[in-house]
N, C-alpha and C positions, 0 to 999 in steps of 0.2 A: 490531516495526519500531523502536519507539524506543530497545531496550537494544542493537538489532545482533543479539541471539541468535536469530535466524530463519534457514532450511534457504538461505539464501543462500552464496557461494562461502567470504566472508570469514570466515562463522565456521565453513561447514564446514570449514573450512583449518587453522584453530585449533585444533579438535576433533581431528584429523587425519582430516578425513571427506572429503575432496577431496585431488586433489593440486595444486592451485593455488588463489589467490585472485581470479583473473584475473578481468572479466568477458569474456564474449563480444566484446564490442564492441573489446576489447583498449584501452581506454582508462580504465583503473583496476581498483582492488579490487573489488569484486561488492560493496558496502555498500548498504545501505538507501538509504543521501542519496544515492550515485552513480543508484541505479538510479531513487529518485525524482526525482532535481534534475539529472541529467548526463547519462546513454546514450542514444548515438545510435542504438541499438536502438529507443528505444520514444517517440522523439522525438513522433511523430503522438496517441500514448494521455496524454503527458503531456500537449500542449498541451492535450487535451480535460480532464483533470482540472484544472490552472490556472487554464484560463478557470471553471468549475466554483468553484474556490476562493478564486477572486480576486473574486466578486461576495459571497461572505461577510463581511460586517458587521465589523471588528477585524483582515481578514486581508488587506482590498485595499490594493495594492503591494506585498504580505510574501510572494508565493508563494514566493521564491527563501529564506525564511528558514526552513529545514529546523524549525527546536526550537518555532519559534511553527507552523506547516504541524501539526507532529505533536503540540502539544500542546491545537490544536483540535477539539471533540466534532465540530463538522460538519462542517471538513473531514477529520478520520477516516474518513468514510462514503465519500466520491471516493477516500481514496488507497487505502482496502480495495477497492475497483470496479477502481482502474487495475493493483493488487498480483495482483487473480485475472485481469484481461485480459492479465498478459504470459505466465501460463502459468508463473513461474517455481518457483513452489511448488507441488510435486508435491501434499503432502498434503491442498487446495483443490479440484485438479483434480475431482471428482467433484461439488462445491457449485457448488448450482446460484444466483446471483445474482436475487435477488425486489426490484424497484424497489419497490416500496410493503411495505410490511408488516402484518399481519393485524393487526387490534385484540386478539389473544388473545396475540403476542408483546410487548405493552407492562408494562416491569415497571419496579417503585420510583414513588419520589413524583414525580420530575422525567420520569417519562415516556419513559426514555430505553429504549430499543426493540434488543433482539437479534434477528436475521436468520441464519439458519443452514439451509437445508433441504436434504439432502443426497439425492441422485436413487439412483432404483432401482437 
């Protein structure tokens, strides 16, 4: 999400992997910041992650501030939750989303925890 190189319109477009950059919503490029911070496609999923990130310690009043939004460890965890709720990324589709995580995915010294469990 934060370099743009993700199966989104804009950089399929680039790649010449689509043939537009459009989003859906026909109100801009298909970019990570549009789809996190602008479409009116996912208007209802974003308030739910905002509210979510906007009670985070460093980031309340900043949710509109895309580079600080994405260069937070916790609120990384909401915009990964809102990124597999719109469905946009086919290769997701199959991950199954785990709210807690097992004590046996905790890895490194700070504790910081992978989530990945991918369904039958």
């Amino acid at each position: 999400m934060r370099t743009q190189r993700i199966g989104l319109r804009h950089f399929l477009y680039k790649i010449n992997a689509a043939e537009s950059d459009r989003c859906s919503c026909q109100e801009g490029s298909q970019t990570s910041r549009h789809v996190l911070l602008q479409c009116s496609l996912y208007t209802d999923l974003r308030g739910a992650m905002l509210d979510r990130i906007d009670r985070i310690r460093g980031l309340r009043g900043k949710t509109a501030d895309y580079d600080s939004v994405m260069s937070h460890p916790q609120a990384l965890r909401w915009v990964a939750e809102f990124v597999h709720n719109t469905g946009l990324l086919g290769q997701f589709r199959e991950a199954e989303l785990i709210t807690q995580a097992p004590e046996s995915t905790t890895i490194g010294a700070e504790g910081k925890t992978l989530v990945k469990r991918i369904l039958d």
